[in-house]
C-alpha positions as CSV (number, residue, x, y, z in Angstrom):
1,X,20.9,155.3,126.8
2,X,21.0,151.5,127.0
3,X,22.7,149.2,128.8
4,X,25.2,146.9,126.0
5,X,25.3,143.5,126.9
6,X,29.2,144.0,127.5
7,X,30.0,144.5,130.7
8,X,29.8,148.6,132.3
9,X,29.5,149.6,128.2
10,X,26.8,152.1,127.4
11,X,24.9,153.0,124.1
12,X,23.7,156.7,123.8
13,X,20.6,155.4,120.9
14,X,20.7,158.5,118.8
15,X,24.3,159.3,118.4
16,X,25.5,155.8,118.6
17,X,27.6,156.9,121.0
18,X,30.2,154.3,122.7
19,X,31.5,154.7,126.0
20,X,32.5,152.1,128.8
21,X,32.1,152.8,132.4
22,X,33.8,150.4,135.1
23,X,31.2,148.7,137.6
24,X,32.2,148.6,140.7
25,X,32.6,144.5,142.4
26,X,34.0,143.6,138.7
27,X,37.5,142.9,137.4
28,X,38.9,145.9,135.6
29,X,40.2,145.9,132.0
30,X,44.2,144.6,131.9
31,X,47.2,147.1,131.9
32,X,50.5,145.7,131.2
33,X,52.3,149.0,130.4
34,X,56.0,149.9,130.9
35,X,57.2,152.0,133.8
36,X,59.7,155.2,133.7
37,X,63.1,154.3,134.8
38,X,62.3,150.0,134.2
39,X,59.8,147.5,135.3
40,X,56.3,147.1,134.1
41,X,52.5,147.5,135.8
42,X,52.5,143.5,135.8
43,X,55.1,143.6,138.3
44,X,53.0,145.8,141.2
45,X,50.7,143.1,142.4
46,X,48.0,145.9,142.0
47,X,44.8,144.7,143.0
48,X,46.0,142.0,145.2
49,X,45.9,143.7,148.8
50,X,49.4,143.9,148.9
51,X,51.0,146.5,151.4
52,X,47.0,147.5,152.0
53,X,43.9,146.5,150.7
54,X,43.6,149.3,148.0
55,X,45.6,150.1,144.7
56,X,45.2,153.6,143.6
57,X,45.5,154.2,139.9
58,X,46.1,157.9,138.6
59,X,45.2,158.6,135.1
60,X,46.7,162.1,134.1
61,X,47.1,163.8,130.9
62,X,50.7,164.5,130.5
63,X,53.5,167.1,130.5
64,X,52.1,169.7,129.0
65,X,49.4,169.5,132.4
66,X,49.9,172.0,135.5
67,X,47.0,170.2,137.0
68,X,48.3,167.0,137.1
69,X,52.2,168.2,138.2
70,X,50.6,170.1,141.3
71,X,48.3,166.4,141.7
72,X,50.8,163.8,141.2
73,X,53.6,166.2,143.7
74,X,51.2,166.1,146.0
75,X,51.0,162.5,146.2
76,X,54.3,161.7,145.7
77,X,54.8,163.9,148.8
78,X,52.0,162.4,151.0
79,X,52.9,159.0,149.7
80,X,53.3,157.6,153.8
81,X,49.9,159.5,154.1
82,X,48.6,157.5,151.4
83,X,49.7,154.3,152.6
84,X,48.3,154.8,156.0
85,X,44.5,155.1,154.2
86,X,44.9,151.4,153.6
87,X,46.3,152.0,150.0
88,X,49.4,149.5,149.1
89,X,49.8,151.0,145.6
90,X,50.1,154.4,143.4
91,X,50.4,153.9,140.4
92,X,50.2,157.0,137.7
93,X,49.3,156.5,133.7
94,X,49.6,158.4,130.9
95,X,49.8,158.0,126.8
96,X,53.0,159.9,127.2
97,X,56.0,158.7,125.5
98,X,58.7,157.1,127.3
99,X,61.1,160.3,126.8
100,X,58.4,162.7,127.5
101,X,57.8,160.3,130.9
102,X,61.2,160.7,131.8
103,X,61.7,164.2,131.3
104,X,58.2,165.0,133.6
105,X,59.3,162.5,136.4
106,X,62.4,164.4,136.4
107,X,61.3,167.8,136.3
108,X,58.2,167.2,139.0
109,X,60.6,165.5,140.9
110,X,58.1,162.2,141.2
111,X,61.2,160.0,143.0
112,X,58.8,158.3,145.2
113,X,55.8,157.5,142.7
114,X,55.1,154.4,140.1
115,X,55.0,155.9,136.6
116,X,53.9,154.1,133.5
117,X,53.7,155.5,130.1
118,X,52.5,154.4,126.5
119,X,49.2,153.6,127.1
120,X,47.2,153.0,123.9
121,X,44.3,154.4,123.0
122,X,41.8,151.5,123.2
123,X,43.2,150.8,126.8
124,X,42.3,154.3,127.2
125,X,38.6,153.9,126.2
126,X,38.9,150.1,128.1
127,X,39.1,152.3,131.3
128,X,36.6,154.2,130.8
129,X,38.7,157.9,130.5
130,X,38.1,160.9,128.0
131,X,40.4,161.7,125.6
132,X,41.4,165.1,123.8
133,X,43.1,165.9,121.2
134,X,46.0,168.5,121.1
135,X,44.6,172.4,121.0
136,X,47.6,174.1,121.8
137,X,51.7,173.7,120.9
138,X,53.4,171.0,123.7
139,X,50.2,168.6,123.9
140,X,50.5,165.0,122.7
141,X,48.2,164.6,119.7
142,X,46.2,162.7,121.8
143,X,46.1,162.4,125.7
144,X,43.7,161.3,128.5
145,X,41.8,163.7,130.8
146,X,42.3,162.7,134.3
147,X,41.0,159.8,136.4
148,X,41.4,158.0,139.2
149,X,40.4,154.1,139.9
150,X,40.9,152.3,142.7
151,X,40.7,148.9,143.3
152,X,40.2,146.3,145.9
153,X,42.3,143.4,147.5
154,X,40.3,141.2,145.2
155,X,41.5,142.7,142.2
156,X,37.9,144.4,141.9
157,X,36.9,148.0,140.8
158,X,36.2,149.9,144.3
159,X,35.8,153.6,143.2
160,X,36.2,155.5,140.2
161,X,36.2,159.4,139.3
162,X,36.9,160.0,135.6
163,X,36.7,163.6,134.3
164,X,36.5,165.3,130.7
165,X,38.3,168.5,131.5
166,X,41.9,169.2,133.4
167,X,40.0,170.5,136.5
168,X,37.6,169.3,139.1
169,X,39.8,166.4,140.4
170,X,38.4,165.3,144.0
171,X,41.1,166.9,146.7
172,X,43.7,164.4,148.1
173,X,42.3,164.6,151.1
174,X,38.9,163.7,150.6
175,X,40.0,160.3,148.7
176,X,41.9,159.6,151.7
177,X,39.3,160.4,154.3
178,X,36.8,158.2,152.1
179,X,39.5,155.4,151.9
180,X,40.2,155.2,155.7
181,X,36.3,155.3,156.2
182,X,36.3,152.5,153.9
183,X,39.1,150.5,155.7
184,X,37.6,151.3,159.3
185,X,34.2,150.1,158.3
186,X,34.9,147.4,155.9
187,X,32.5,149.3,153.8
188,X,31.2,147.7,150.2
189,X,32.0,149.5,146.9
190,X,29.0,151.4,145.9
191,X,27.6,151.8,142.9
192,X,26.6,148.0,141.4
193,X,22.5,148.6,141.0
């Protein structure tokens, strides 16, 4: 593998192989995507420190997900938990449609929780996140696997986890523990060598 001389992209030399993969301490691609029930991502200040220094971004892979209803619940119930860790905003993203959005914010009962929808595919790959292709009846025909990215009060990448499969998601309350360590210490994104 080599290093591309765009920034966090990689080159696998046999298969050429394209990937990106966000550096922490640098400015992450743009979203500008709508959210369910009005608004847009522009208007969240994310990455600005506002309410807290951290913005915490959710990628999930959609309705058809048991994974990611029993993940986003849980922070949409623990959203004053959340907040205390030093994190101002939640925001969760999917390439779901805007009906399918508003049918799973409905039915997970997400009242509390920032949910955009329709992100493309090459914001997709921008971000660095897998995407899949649809295996079974109910799946989009294409969909992200899950990640989460949060960012700093200087509109920086702090941390990212990006998976390829449903499971192995890091527990809720080990990003938050990490997140108040973070905040107590004033501790540096890791990861920039």
């Amino acid at each position: 593998m080599s290093q591309s001389p765009h920034r966090g992209e990689w080159v696998h030399a046999r298969g050429g192989c394209r990937g990106v993969m966000l550096k922490p301490r640098t400015s992450p691609p743009a979203l500008s995507l709508p959210l369910t029930g009005g608004g847009r991502t522009d208007d969240l200040a994310l990455g600005t420190g506002a309410d807290g220094r951290f913005s915490l971004l959710v990628f999930f892979r959609g309705l058809h997900c048991p994974v990611c209803r029993a993940q986003l619940s849980e922070i949409n119930r623990r959203l004053d938990e959340v907040t205390t860790a030093g994190v101002g905003r939640v925001l969760a993203v999917s390439m779901e449609t805007a009906e399918r959005s508003e049918q799973l914010v409905e039915r997970w009962h997400l009242d509390k929780l920032s949910v955009a929808h329709d992100m493309s595919e090459d914001t997709a790959r921008a971000w660095g996140l897998y995407l899949s292709t649809a295996i079974k009846e109910g799946e989009p025909a294409l969909f992200t696997e899950p990640g989460m990215v949060v960012l700093d009060a200087d509109d920086t990448v702090f941390w990212t986890s990006v998976a390829s499969m449903p499971f192995g998601r890091p527990p809720l309350d080990d990003v938050l523990a990490g997140l108040r360590f973070a905040q107590q210490e004033s501790y540096p994104a890791r990861g920039t060598a």
